[in-house]
N, C-alpha and C positions, 0 to 999 in steps of 0.2 A: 236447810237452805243455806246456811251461813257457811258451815261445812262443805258445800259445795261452792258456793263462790270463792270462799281462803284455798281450795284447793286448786278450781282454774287459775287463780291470779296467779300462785307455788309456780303452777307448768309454763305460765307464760313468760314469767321472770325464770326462771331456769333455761328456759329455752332462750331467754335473751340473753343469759349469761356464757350460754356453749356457745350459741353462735359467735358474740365475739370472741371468746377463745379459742374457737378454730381459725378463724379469720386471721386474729394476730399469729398463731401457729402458721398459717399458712404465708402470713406479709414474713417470716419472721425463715422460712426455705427458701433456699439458694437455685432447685433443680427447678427448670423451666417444665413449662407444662407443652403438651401437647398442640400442636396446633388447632385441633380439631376444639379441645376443649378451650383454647383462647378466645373461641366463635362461638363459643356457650355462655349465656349468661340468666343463671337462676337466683331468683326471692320468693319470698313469701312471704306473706301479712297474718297474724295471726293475732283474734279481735275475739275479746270475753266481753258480754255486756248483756244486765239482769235487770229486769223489770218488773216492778211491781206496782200492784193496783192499788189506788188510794182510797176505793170507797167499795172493798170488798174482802175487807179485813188484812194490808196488804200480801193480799193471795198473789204467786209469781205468774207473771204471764208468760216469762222468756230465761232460759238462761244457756243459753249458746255459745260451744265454741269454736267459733269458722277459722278454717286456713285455706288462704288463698295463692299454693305455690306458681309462681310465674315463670314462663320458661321462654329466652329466643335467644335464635340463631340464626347468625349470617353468615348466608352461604357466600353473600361475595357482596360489594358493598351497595348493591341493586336490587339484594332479593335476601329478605329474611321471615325467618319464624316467628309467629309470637302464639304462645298457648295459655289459659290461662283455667285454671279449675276455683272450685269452692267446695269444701269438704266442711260437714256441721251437723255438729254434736249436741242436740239440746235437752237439757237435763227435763222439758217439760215435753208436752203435746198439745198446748194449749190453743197454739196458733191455728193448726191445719186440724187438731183434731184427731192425732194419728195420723196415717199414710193416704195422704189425696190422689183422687182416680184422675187429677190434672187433663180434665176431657178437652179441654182449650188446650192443650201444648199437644205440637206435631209430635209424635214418639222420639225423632232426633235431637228434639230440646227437653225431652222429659228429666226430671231429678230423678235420680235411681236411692231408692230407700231400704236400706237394709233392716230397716226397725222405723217405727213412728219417733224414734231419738236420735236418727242417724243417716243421715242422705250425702248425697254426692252430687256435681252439677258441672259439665265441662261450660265452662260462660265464656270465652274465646279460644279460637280454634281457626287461624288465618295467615297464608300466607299474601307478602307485598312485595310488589315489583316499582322498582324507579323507575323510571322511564321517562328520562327528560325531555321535557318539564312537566312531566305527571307523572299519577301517583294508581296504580289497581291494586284492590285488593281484594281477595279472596276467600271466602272463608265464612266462619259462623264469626258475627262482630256485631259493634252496637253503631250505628247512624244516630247523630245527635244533630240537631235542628233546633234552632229559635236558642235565646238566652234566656228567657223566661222561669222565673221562681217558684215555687212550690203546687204551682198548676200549671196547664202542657197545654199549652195554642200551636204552636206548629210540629215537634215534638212529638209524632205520631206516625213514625215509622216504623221504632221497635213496637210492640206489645210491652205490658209491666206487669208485674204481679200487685195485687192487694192483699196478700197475705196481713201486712201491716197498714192497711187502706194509703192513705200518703206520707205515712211516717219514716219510711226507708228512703236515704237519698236515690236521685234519677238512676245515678250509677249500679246500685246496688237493685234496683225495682225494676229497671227495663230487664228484659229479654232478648239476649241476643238473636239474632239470626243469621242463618247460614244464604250469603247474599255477594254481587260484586258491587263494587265499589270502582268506579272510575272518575279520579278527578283531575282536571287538564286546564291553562292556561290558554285563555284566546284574547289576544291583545290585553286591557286593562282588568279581564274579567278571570274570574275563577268557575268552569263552569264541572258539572258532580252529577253522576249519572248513578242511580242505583238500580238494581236487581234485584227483589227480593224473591228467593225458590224456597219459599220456606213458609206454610199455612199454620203459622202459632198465634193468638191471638190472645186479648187481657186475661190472664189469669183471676175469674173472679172467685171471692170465697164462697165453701160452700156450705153447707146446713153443720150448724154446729160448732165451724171457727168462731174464734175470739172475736174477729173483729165480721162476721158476715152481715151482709147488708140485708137492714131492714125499713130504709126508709122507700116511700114509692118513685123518688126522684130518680133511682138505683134499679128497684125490682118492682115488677110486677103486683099490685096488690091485689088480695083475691076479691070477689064483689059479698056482701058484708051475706053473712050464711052464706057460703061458699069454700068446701075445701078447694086449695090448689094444690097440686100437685107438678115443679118446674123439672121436665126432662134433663138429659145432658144437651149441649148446642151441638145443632147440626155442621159441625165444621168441616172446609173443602176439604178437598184431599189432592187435587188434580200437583200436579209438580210443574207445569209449562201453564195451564191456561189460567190456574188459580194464584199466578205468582201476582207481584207488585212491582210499580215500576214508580220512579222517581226521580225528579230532575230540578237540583237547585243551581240558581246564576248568582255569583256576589262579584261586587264590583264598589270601587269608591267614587264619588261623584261627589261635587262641591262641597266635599267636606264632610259628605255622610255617607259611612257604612250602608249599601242596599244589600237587601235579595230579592230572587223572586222565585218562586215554589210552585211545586204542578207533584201531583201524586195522585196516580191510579193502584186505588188498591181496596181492599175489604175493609170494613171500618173493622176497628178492634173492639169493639163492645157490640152485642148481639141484637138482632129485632128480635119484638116476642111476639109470638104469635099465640093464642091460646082459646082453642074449644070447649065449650059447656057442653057438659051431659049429665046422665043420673045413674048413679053406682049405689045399689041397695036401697034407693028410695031416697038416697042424697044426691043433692047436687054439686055437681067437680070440674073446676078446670082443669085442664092440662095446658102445660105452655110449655113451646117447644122455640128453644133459642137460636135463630140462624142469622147469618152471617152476609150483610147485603153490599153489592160493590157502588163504590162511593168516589165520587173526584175531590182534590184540594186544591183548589191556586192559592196561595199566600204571598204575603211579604211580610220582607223586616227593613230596619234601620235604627241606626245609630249614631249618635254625634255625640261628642266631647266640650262642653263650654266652660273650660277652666278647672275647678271641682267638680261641677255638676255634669253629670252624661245623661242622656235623653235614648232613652231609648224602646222599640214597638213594635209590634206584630200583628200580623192581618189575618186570620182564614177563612176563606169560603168554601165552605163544604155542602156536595150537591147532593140529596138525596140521602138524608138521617132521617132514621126512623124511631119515632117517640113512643116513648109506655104509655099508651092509654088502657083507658077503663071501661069504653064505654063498648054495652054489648049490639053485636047486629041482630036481627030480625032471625038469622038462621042458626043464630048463637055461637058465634064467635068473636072474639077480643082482637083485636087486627091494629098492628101499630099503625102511627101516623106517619106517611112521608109526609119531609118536608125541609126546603134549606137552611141553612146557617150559617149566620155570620160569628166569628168570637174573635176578637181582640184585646189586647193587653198593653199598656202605656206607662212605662216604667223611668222613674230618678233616681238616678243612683249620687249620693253626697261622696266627697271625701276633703271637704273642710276645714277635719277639726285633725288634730295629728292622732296617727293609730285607732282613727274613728271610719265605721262605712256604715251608711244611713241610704235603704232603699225604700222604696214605696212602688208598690205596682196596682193598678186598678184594669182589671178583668168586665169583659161585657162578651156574652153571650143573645144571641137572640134568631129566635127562630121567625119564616116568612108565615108558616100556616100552624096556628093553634086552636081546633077546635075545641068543644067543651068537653074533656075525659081525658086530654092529656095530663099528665100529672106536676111536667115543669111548667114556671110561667115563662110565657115568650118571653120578655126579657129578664134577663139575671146578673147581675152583679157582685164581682167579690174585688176584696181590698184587702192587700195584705204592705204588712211592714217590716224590715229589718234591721236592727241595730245590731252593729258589732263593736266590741274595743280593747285592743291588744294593750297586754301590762308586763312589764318586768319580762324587756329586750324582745316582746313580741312571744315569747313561750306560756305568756295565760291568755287564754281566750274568755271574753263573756261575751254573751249574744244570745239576743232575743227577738221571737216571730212572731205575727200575729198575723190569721187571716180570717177571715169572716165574711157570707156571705147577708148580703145588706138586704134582700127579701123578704128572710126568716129571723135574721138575727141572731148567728148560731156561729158558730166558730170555734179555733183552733189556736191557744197560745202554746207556746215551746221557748223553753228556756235552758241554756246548756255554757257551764265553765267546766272549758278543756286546759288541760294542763298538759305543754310536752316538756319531760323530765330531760329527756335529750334527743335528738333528732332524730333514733330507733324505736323509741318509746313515747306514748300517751294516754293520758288519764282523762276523765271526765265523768260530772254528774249533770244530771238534768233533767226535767222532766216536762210533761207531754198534757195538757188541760184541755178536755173537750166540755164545750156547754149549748145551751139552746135547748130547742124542739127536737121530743125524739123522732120527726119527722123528714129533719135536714140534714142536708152531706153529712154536717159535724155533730149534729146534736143528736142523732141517732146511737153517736158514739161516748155519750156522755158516763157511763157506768166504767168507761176501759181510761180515764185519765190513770198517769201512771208515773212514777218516778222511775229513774235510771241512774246505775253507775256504770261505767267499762274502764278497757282497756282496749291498747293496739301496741302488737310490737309489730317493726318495719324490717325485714333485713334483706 
């Protein structure tokens, strides 16, 4: 294990070291380049980072190493390229298991897996038109929504993986998709039309991931002597009648940042639907996961009062369908419809010099909870941020906390990064899950973990 980590760090500092000596090679030639390639502009990020588990003799859970080359091109100063890939190498299997049959991803967003150690993944793929005073674009891309921390109130346009449940940043967890993008200026307003042709939906984990889900909040629980048995999800497939549409307005008004949000589309997490019967003299559910079309209106806002920002999010979502339990009369398990409200109420500090101190408090709450659902109508989480830059801003410390106030279960993360120089960074940190092995977090309590990495930039 150690051998293998000294060995990625070797490649990545080598590679950091070519790259600037080409670079200066190249600042250091007098012959002008090509036009063609003056309109090219490529980087890559190239990211080691190894994890190990703290209450399982630290057994490695990860040790990966992603390059993410970036490529764009302008064809003329109105319309350019941007591509952008993920290639990763990881020394374990522990995540996925080996090679996942990825039954939630459309086959034009599938990872291509050459080995259960070695996958491929084009993650943007778009071109963009100026067009003054707006903006289309084209392409496989991600839509990001709401400002919101470590949990997603409006944020629910792309699909994410949970390979790593919430432990991967937004950027790195969403899914992009293959969608347009139009955004345009009408009087004081910004207003953002989206299209999405593209039926990829959450990536959940499946039997025998590190991290797959085993509370009922999440899955289906089978009824107590009962195998289950959870099929792959029924997902669309249509290209025109199965796409998504979306439409946000932002505008400033007396001083606060608004939006207001409208989205037809498929929810990205599955209803379950599941039948009893009797196989050899036992009794079995089957549950079969599909995919139900769902409305959003939301809002947000923001304001600024000094140090302090305020800032918040609304959604109402029509027609979400809840894991129940309970059986019918003809024996079958049949989610709950029913609405939802969730909103988020966030303070963001800054203070104290090189200090940012947030708080956000999450509410969830459904209008119909019969007795066999498995969440309570209503739910609450609270999370915290503290960050604090030292020594000219190049060390980072910072710590998260969020917890669901229900169950009592939660998620600390603690992380000092070091950037050595503005191409290069370092960091260790690690990852504390506790609670009920019942709740979002406390399910995940056996997989707390420490970390160390790297990133070169170039």
């Amino acid at each position: 294990m150690v051998r293998l980590t000294l060995l990625a760090l070797f490649l990545i500092f080598s590679f950091a070291g070519t790259a600037q000596a080409s670079e200066e090679k190249t600042a250091a030639t007098d012959t002008p380049r090509p036009e063609w390639l003056e309109r090219l502009s490529v980087g890559a990020i190239a990211r080691l980072e190894w994890a190990g588990g703290i209450f399982d003799g630290g057994r490695s859970q990860k040790l990966p190493l992603t390059i993410k080359p970036v490529a764009e091109y302008e064809f003329s100063e109105n319309l350019r390229f941007v591509g952008i890939a993920r290639i990763q190498a990881d020394a374990f299997t522990r995540l996925t298991n080996g090679v996942p049959s990825q039954p939630e991803v459309s086959p034009p967003d599938r990872r291509w897996y050459a080995s259960g150690h070695l996958s491929f993944e084009l993650r943007e793929f778009y071109l963009q038109w100026l067009i003054d005073p707006g903006v289309i674009t084209v392409g496989k891309q991600q839509t990001a929504w709401g400002t919101a921390d470590v949990l997603k109130v409006l944020d629910v346009v792309n699909p994410q993986t949970f390979r790593e449940f919430i432990l991967e940043d937004f950027e790195e967890s969403r899914i992009p998709m293959w969608s347009i993008n139009i955004e345009y200026p009408i009087g004081d307003a910004i207003v953002e039309l989206v299209w999405v042709l593209d039926q990829t939906y959450d990536e959940l984990p499946q039997e025998g991931w590190l991290y797959e889900f085993t509370s009922s909040r999440l899955r289906p629980p089978a009824p107590p002597g009962v195998r289950e048995v959870i099929r792959d999800p029924e997902r669309p497939s249509r290209l025109f009648a199965d796409s998504d549409v979306g439409l946000r307005v932002l505008a400033f008004a007396y001083g606060w940042d608004v939006g207001a949000y409208y989205l037809y589309h498929y929810d990205n997490q599955p209803a379950y639907f599941g039948e009893v019967s009797i196989d050899d003299g036992q009794p079995v559910v089957t549950v079969t996961p599909r995919y139900q079309r769902t409305h959003l209106l939301g809002l947000s806002f923001a304001n600024a009062f000094g140090d302090l920002t305020v800032r918040g999010e609304v959604a109402y979502n029509f027609d979400k369908f809840l894991i129940n339990t309970a059986i019918t009369d003809g024996g079958s398990i049949l989610p709950v419809r029913s609405d939802e409200l969730g909103h988020v109420l966030g303070f963001d500090w800054t203070g104290v010099t090189d200090t940012f101190l947030s708080t956000q408090i999450f509410q969830t709450w459904v209008t119909n909870h019969p007795e066999g659902v498995t969440r309570d109508d209503l739910e609450t989480f609270i999370s915290f941020l503290a960050q604090h830059r030292l020594m000219r801003e190049t060390l980072l410390l910072e710590a998260v906390w969020v917890t669901n106030t229900n169950v009592a279960d939660g998620l600390s993360r603690f992380r000092v990064a070091y950037d050595v120089r503005d191409e290069l960074g370092l960091w260790v940190g690690l990852d504390w899950f506790y609670g009920s092995g019942d709740g979002l977090f406390g399910q995940f309590d056996d997989n707390s973990r420490v970390l160390i990495g790297a990133e070169w930039r170039l």
